[in-house]
N, C-alpha and C positions, 0 to 999 in steps of 0.2 A: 335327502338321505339315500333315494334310491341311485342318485348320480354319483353319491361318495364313495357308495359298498361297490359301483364298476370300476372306482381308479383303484389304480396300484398305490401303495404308503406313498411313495415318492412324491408323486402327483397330488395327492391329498394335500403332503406338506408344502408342496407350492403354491397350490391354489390359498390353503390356511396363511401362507408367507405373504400373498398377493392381496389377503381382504385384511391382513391387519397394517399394511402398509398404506394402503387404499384412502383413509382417511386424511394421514402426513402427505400423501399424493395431490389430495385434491385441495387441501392448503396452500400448500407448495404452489401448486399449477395458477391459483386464485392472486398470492401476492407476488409472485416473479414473474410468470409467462404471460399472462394479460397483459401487466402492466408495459414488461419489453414487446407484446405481439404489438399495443398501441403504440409503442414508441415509434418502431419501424413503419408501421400505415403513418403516422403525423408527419414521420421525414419523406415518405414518398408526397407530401401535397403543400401547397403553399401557405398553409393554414397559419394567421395573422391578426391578430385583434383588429387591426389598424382597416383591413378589408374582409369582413364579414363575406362578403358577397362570394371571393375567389377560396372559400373556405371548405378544403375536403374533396377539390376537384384534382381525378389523378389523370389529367390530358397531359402531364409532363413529369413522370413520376421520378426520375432520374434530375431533374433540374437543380435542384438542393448540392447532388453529390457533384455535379459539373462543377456550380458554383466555386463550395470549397474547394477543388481542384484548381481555382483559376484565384483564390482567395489569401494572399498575401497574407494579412494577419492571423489568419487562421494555422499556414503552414506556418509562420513564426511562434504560433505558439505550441504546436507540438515538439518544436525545437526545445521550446522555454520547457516542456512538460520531460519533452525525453533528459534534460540535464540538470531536472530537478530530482526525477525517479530517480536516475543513476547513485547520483551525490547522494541520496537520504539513505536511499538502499545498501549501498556499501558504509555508510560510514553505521549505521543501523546493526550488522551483519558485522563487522569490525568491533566495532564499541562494545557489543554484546556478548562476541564470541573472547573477548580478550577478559572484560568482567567477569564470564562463566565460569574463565580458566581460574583466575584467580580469588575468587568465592566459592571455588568446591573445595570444601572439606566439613567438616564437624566441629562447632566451636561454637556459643553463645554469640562471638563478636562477628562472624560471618554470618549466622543467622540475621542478625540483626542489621547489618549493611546489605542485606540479601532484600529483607523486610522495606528499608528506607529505597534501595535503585527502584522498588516496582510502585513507588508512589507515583511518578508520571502518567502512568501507562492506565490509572484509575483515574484520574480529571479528565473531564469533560473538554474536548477540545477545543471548547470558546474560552474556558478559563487558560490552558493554556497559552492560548493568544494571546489575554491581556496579561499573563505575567512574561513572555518574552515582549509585549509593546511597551512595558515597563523599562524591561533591560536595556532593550535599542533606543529609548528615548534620552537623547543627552541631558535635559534639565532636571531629570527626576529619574536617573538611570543610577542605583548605586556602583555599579562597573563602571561608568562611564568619570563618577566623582571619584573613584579608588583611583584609576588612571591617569585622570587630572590633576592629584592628590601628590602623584608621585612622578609628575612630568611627562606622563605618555597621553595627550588629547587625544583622542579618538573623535572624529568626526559621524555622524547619521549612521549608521551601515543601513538602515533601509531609505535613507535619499540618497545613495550613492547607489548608481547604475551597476558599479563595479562588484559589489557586494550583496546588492538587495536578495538577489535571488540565493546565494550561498547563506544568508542570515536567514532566510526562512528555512530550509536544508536542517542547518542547525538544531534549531528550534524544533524540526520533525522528527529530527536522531533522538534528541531528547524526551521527547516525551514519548516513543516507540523501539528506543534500544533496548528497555527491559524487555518487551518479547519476546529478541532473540537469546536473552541471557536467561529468562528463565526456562526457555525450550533446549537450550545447548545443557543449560545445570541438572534437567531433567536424564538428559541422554547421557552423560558426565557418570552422573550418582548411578544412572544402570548399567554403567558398563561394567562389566568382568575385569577384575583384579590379575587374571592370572598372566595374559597375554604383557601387560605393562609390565609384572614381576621379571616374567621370563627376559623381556628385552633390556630391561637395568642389568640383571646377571650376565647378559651378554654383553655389555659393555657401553651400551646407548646411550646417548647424554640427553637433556630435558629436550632439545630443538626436534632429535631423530626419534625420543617417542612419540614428541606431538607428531608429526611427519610423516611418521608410520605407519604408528599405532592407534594413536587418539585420532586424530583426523578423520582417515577414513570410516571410523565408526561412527562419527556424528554429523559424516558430510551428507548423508539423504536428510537428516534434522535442518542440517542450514539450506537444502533445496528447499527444503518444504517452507522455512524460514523467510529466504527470500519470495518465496511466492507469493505467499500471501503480504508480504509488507509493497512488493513492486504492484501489486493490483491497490494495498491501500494507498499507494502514493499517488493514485489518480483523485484521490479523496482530500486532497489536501487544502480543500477551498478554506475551510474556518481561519486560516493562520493569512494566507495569502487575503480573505477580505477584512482582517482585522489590523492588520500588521502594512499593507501597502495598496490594497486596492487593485492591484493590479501594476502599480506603478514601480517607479519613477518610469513615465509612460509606459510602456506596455510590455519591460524588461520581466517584471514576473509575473505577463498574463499566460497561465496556462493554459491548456483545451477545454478544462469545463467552465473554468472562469470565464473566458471566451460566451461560452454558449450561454451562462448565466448571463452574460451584456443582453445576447442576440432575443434571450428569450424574454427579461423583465424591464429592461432601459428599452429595446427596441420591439417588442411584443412579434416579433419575427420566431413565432411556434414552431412552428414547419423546420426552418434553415437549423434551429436550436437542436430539434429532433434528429436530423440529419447528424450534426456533430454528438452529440452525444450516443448514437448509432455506433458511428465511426471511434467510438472513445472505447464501447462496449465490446466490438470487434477487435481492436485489435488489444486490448486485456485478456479477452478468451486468446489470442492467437500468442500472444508474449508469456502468456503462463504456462500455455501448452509446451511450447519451445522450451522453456526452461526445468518445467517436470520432466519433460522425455530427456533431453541433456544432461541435465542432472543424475537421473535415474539410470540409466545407459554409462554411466561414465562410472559410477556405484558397480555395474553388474561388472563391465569391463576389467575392474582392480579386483 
């Protein structure tokens, strides 16, 4: 008490801002920074079910990151990861943003189509999986008998190399396109009436409002949009080990997939720690780039 009546208000209200925050702090600190502080000590050491012995010794603490550096399948599959994000991300951000457009208004029947797009985006992403392993399955694929049906055979799309990884893409639009259409329909329904008025009396046609006017009001909505969808696109394991394994060979093995082989097929801890390090990294690093780009390009118009 005698420490409180010396601060000034200001300082009281920090110090009171700092103990009620304090306990979300030490949660916080208990389920993320432990968990990534050990992530990073396991990729510094060779740590390996198979050898007990060489377990937790840091005489080569960098050896892990040489490795992948020198690791062929490894760079192949951040290839496979970088042109999985891209595809789901836009097509995600596309799908969504084009839904928004045409689902705002007021109306029982858009409500209701509004209602049914955001059922994906509630299933559990294992159930996902088996209803597109459904789809892409030709013997018991209804798409696949409709096409057959009517003289268009469609072959695997996930045993065809050509495809595999774009079917999966697919399948991730789908079940995460409602977030961007529900985040755009929010910023939609709060915009301001008067700026669209004024530009119809001016003479603007639908293209030069979206263009204009609409756009730029709900483009930091689709930064924030993409952000978070290109960080969950590292998350894509469920669809990829349900749907192809990683295969047809190792076309859509991405980087965690990867490190799932390294860590439980080959109990190689340590090297698993190391990629998933490096996954963790350069997420913080693509999100940052894209909130300051984004944000800056907002300030700039």
């Amino acid at each position: 008490m005698a420490l409180a009546a010396g601060m000034s208000w200001e300082a009281q209200r920090r110090c009171a801002f700092l103990l009620g925050l304090s306990p979300s702090l030490l949660v916080l600190l208990a389920i993320t920074l432990v968990p990534a502080a050990a992530l990073v000590v396991a990729s510094l050491t060779p740590l390996s079910l198979v050898d007990p012995v060489g377990t937790f010794h840091f005489d080569d603490p960098l050896g892990n990151y040489r490795e992948l550096a020198r690791d062929q399948r490894f760079l192949d599959s951040l290839w496979t990861q970088g042109k999985l994000s891209v595809a789901s991300v836009a097509l995600q951000l596309g799908v969504g943003l084009g839904l928004a457009l045409l689902l705002n208004g007021e109306s029982r029947i858009l409500s209701a189509a509004r209602s049914l797009f955001l059922v994906p985006m509630v299933l559990p992403p294992i159930v996902v999986a088996l209803i597109w392993k459904i789809l892409y399955t030709p013997d018991v694929s209804p798409l696949h008998r409709g096409l057959d049906g009517i003289g268009l055979p469609v072959r695997s799309l996930l045993a065809n190399p050509d495809t595999a990884l774009w079917a999966i893409a697919a399948a991730d639009t789908w079940q995460w396109f409602p977030f961007t259409m529900l985040m755009v329909l929010a910023a939609l329904q709060s915009m301001p009436n008067d700026p669209v008025e004024a530009a119809s009396l001016d003479g603007a046609n639908r293209w030069q409002l979206f263009r204009y006017v609409i756009f730029p009001y709900i483009r930091p909505v689709l930064v924030v949009c993409g952000m978070f969808r290109l960080i969950d696109s590292f998350k894509a394991f469920p669809l990829i080990y349900v749907l192809t394994n990683g295969g047809p060979g190792t076309v859509t093995e991405v980087t965690n997939y990867y490190g799932f082989i390294q860590a439980f097929n080959f109990s190689y801890w340590g090297y698993a720690s190391a990629i998933a390090t490096v996954i963790l990294a350069g997420v913080f690093i693509m999100s940052w780039l894209v909130g300051k780009l984004g944000w800056n390009s907002h300030e700039r118009g």
